[in-house]
C-alpha positions as CSV (number, residue, x, y, z in Angstrom):
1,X,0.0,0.0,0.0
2,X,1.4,3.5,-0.8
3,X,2.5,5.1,2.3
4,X,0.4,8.2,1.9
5,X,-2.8,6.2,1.9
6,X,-1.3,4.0,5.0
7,X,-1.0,7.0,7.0
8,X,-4.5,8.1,6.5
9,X,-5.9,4.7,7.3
10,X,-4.0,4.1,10.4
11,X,-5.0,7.9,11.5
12,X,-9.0,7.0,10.7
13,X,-8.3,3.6,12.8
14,X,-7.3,6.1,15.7
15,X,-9.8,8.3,15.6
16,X,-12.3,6.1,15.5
17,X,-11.0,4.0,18.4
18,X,-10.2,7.0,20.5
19,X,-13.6,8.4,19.9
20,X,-15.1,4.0,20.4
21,X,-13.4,4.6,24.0
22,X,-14.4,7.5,25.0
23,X,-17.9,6.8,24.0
24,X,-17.7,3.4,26.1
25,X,-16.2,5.5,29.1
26,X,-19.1,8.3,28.8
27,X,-21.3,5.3,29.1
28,X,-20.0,3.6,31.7
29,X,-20.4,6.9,34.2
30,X,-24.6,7.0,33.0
31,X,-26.4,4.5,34.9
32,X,-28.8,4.7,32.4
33,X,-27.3,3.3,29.5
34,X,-25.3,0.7,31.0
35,X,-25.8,-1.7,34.3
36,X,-23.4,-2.2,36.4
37,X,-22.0,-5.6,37.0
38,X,-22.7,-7.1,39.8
39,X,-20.2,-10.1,40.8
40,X,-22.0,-10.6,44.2
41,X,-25.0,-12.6,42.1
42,X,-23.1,-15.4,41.0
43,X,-22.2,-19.0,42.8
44,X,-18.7,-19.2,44.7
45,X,-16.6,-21.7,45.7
46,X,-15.3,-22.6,48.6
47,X,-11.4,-21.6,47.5
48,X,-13.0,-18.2,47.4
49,X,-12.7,-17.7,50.9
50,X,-10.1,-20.5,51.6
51,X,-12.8,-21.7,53.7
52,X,-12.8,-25.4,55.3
53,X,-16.4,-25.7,54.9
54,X,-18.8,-23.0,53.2
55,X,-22.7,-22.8,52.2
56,X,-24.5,-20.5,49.9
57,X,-28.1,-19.6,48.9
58,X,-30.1,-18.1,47.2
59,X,-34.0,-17.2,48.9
60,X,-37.4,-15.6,47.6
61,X,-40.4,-15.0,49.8
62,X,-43.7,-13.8,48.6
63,X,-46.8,-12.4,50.2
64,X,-49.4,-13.3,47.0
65,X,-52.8,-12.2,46.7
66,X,-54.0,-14.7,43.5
67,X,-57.2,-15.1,41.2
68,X,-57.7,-17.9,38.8
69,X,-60.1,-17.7,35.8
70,X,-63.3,-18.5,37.2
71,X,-62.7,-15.9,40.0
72,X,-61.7,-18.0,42.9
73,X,-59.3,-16.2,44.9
74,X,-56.6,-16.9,47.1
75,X,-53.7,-15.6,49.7
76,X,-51.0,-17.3,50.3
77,X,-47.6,-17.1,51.3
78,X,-43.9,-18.7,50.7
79,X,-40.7,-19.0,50.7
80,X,-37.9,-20.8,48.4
81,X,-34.0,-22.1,49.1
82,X,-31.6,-22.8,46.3
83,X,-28.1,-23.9,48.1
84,X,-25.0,-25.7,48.0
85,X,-22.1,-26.6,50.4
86,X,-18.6,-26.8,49.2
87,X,-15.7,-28.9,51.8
88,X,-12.4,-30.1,50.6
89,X,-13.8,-32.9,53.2
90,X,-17.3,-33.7,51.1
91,X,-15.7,-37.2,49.6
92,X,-17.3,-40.4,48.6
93,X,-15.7,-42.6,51.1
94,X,-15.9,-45.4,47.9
95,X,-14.4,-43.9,45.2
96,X,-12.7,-41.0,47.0
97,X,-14.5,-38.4,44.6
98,X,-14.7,-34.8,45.4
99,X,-18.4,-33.9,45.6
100,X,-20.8,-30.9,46.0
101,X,-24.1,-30.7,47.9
102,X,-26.9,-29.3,46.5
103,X,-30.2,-28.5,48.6
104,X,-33.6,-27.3,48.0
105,X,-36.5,-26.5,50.3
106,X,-39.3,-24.3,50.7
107,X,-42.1,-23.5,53.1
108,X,-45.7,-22.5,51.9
109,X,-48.5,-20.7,53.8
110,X,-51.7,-20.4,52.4
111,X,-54.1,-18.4,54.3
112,X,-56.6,-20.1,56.7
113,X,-54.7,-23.5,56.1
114,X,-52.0,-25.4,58.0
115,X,-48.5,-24.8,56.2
116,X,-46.6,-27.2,54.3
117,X,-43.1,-27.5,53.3
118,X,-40.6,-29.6,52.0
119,X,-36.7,-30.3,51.8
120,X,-34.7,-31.9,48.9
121,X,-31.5,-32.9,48.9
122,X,-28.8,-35.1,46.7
123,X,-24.8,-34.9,45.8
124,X,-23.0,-34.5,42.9
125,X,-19.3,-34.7,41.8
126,X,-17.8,-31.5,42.2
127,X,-16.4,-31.7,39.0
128,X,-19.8,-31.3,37.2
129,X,-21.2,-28.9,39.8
130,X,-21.1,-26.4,37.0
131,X,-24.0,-28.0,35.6
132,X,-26.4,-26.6,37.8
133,X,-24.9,-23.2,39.1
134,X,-22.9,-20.6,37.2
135,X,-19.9,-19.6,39.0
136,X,-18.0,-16.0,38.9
137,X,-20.4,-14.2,36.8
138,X,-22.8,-11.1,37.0
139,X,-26.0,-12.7,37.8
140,X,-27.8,-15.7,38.9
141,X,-28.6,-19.3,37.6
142,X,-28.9,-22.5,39.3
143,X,-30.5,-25.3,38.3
144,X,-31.6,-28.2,40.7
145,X,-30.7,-31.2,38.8
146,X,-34.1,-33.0,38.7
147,X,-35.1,-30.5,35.7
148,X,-38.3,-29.3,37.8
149,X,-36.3,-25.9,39.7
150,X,-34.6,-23.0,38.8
151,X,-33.8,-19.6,40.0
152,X,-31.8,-17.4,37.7
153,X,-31.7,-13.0,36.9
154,X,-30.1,-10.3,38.8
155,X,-30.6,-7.5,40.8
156,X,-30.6,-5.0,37.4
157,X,-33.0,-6.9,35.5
158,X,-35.2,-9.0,38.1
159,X,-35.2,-12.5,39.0
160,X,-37.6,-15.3,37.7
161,X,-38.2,-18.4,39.8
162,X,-39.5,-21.7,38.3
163,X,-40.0,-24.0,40.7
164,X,-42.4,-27.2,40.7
165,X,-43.1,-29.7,43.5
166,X,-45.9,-32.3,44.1
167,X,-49.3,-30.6,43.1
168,X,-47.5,-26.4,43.8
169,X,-45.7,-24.9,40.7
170,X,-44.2,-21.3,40.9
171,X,-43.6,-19.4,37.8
172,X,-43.1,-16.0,39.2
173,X,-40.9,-12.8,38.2
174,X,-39.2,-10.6,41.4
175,X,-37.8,-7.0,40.3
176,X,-36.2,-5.3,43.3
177,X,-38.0,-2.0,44.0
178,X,-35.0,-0.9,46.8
179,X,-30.9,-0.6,46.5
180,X,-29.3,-3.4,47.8
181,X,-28.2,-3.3,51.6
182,X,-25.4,-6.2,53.3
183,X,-25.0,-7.7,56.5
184,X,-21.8,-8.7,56.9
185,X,-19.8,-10.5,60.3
186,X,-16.5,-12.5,61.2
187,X,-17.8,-13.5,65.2
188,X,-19.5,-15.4,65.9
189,X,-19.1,-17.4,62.2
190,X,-18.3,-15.6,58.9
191,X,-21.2,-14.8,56.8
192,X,-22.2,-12.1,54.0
193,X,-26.1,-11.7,53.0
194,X,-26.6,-9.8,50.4
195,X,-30.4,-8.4,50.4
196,X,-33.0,-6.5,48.2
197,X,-35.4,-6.4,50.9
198,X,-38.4,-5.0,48.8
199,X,-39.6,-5.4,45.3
200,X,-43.0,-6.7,43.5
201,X,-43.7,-10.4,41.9
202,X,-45.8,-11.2,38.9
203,X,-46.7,-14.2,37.1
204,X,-48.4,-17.3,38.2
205,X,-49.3,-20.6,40.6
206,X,-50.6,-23.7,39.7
207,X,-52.3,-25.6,43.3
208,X,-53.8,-28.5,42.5
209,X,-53.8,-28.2,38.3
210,X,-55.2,-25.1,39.1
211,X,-53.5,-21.7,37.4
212,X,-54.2,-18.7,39.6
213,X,-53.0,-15.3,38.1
214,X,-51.0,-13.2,40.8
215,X,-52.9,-9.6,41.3
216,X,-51.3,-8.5,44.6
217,X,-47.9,-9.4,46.0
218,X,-44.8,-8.4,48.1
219,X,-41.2,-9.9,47.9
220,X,-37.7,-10.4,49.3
221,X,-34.5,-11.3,48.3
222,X,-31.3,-12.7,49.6
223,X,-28.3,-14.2,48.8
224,X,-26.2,-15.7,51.8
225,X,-22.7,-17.3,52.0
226,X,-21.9,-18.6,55.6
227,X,-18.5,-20.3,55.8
228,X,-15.6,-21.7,58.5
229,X,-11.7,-21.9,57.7
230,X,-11.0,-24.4,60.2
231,X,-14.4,-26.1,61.6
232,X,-16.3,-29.3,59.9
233,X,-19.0,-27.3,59.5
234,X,-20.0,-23.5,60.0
235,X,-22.5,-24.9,62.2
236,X,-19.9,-25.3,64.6
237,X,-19.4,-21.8,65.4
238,X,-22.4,-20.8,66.1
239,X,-25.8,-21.6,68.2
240,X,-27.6,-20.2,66.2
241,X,-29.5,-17.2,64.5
242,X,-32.9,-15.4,64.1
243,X,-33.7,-13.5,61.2
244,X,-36.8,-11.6,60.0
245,X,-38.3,-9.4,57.4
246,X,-41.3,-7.4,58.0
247,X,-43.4,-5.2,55.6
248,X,-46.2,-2.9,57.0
249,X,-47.5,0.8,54.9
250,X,-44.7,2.3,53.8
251,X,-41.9,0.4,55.5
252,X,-39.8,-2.5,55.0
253,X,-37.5,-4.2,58.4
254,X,-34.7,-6.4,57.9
255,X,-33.0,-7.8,61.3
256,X,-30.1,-10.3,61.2
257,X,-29.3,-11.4,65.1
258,X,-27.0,-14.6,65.0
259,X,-26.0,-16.1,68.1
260,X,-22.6,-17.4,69.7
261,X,-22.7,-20.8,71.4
262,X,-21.9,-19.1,74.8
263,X,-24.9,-16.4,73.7
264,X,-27.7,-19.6,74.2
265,X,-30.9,-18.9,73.1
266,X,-31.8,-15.7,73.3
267,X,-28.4,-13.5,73.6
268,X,-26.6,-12.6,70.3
269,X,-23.1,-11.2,69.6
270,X,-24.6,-10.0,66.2
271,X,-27.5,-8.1,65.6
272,X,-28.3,-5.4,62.7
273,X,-31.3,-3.8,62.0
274,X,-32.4,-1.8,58.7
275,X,-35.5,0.6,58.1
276,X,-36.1,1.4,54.2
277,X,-38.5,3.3,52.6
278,X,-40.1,0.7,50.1
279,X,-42.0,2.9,48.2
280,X,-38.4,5.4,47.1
281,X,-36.0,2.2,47.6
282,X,-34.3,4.2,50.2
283,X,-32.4,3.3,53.7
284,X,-33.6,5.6,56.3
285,X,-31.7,4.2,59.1
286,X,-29.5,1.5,59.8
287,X,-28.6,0.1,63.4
288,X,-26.4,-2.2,64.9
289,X,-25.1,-4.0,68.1
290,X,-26.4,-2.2,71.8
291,X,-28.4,0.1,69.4
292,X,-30.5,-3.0,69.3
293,X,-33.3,-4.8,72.1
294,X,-34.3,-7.7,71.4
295,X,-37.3,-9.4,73.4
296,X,-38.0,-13.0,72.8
297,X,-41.4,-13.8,74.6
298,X,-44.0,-17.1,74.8
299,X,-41.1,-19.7,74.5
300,X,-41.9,-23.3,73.1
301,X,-40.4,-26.3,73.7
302,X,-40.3,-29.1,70.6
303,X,-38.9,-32.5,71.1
304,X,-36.6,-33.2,67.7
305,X,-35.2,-36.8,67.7
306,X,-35.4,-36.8,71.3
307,X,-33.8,-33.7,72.0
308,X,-35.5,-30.4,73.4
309,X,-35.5,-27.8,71.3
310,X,-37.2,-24.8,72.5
311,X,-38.4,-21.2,70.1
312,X,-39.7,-18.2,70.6
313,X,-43.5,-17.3,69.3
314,X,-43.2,-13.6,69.8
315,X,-40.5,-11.2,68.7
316,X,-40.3,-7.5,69.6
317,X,-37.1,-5.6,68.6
318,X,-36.8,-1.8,69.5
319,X,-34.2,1.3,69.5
320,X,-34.0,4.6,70.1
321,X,-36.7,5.6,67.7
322,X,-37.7,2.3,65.8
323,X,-39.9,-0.6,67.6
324,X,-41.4,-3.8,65.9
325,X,-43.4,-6.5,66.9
326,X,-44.0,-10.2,65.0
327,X,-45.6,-13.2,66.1
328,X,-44.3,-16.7,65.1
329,X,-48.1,-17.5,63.3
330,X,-47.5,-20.4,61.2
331,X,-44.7,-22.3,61.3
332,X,-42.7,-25.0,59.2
333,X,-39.9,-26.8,60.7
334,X,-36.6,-28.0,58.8
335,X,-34.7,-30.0,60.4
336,X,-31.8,-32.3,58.9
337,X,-28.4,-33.5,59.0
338,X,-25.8,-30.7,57.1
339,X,-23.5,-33.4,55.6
340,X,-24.1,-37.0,54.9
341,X,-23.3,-39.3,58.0
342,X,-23.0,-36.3,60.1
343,X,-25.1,-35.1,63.4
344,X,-27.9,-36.2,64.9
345,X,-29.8,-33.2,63.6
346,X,-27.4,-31.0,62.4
347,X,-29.5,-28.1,62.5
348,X,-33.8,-27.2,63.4
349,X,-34.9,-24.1,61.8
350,X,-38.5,-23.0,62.0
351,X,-39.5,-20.5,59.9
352,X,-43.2,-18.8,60.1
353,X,-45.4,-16.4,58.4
354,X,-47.9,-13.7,60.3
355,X,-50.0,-12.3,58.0
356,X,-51.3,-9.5,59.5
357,X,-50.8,-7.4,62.3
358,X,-47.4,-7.2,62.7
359,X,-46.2,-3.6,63.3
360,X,-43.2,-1.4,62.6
361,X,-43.7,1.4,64.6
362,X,-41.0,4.9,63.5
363,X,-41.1,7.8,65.6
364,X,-44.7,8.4,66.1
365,X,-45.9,6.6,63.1
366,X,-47.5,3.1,63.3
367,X,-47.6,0.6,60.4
368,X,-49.5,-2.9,60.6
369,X,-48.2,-5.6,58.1
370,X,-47.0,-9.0,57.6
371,X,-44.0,-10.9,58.8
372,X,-41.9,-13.7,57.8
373,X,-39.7,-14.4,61.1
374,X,-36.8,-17.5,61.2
375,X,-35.3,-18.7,64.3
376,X,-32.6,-21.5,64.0
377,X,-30.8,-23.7,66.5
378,X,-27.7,-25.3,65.1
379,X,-27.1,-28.8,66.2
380,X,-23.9,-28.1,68.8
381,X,-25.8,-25.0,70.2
382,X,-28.9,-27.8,71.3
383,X,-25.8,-30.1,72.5
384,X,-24.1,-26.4,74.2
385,X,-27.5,-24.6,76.1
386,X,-29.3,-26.0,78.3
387,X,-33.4,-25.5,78.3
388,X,-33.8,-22.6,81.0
């Protein structure tokens, strides 16, 4: 090629790639025109944290209002777990092959009916784990193996949740109406959740063979990665936690409390509360550790595999300027051994819906709304604490 001409190409090619970058830089400071890219949506591994023994989920709740065709109406609640637990230590004793645990379970409340739930479980080699969660990447997909559950989207674009057991099949769409807030501890056991606490859900239930259209509905989201760098199980460290998420008028309550073995049942080392404005997405007030009361009332004892395990059935949490109050309505119980061959129980962890009447009260202004409210007892914390 003549020179001249080779000089006036390779200046077009730099123009135009000067002018390609700074178009792509201009772009990436609009929020408009270009999401972010959010590596906190993805599956990890337990090398990511050079943990001993990690876990990680993904969970959905819904408050549903639902009419089907002919008119019939329904309420009903839920609430959906997508997991897996990574340990150098997870090996078939047979053929010595690494292996990954993958989990499912859920907990349903309809309204004016007893709850139901159910949990699912199986192993898989951990060289195939890929096949069912996506690791490293901006967003979420897993894939229980039987073919019949999935949860997969992001934060950005909204979440869809495909998930069929027995005569219950969820085909429902959750778009995050709030910014994402974290909890976040080292003591008593490592954990980050990552939360969009508020946001709307659309699409459909099929009960019975029956398709019922959602009309009215209220979500949550969380991700959640608990893990231990020197314990079998993260389990270990702790006794246990409570958690709950309440949404009344205007406001939306997140509390994370989680419980040292020496705390017992009702003292925790780690407690954070969050107040958010659902309608504008916005955090009005955050607090955290002797900001925080927490009054656990009407205690019940339940006799798992012939250990006591006692719960609390009312939950008041208050600060300076913030009180709330949730009762423990309906409740499903999960309880189950965390690795194959391993405790006794492992874990208990009862989870309950009230659908009404709980209250988040903010400076002088009351709101009444519903409550999903989780209180678990890890299996050393039952072996640790003594019933009072």
């Amino acid at each position: 090629m003549n020179p001249k001409y080779l000089k006036i190409v390779t200046l077009l090619l730099l123009i135009l790639c000067t002018a390609s970058m700074a178009s792509a830089e201009s772009r990436s400071k609009n929020s408009n025109n270009v999401a972010v890219l959010d590596y906190t949506e993805g599956g990890h591994n337990d090398t990511d944290f050079n943990a001993n023994f990690m876990s990680e989920w993904w969970y959905q709740n819904g408050d549903l209002r639902l009419v089907a065709k002919d008119g019939e109406q329904k309420k009903i609640a839920f609430f959906v777990v997508m997991a897996h637990q990574e340990s150098p230590e997870l090996v078939d004793p047979d053929s010595g092959t690494q292996l990954s645990y993958l989990s499912t379970f859920y907990g349903f409340y309809p309204y004016g009916e007893a709850a139901t739930h159910n949990f699912t479980r199986t192993l898989v080699p951990r060289s195939g784990i890929e096949n069912y969660i996506e690791f490293h990447v901006p967003y979420l997909n897993f894939a229980y193996p039987d073919g019949l559950k999935r949860f997969y989207g992001s934060g950005s674009k909204g979440y869809m949740l495909n998930y069929s057991f027995d005569d219950m099949q969820l085909n429902l769409f959750f778009k995050p109406h709030v910014k994402k807030t974290v909890d976040s501890a080292v003591e008593p056991v490592n954990f980050t959740t990552y939360e969009y606490a508020y946001g709307k859900l659309r699409g459909s239930v099929v009960l019975d063979g029956k398709k019922y259209r959602v009309m009215q509905n209220d979500g949550y989201f969380d991700h959640m990665i608990p893990y231990t760098p020197d314990q079998a199980t993260w389990q270990m460290e702790t006794h246990g936690w409570s958690w709950s998420e309440v949404t009344a008028g205007k406001y939306q309550t997140i509390f994370y409390g989680v419980r040292s073995i020496d705390d017992g049942y009702d003292g925790y080392t780690y407690k954070h509360l969050t107040l958010i404005n659902k309608h504008t997405g916005k955090v009005i007030a955050e607090y955290s550790g002797d900001e925080i009361s927490v009054d656990e009332e009407e205690w019940v004892n339940t006799v798992v595999k012939d250990r006591t395990v006692k719960r609390p059935s009312k939950l008041e949490i208050s600060t300076s300027d913030l009180n709330i109050s949730m009762n423990a309505q309906s409740v499903v119980q999960l309880d189950d051994t965390s690795l194959p061959g391993g405790q006794p129980v492992g874990f208990v962890d009862f989870m309950a819906f009230q659908p009404d009447n709980a209250t988040i009260k903010y400076r002088k202004n009351l709101e009444r709304g519903s409550a999903f409210y989780e209180y678990m007892v890890t299996d050393p914390g039952i072996s640790a604490s003594p019933l009072e």
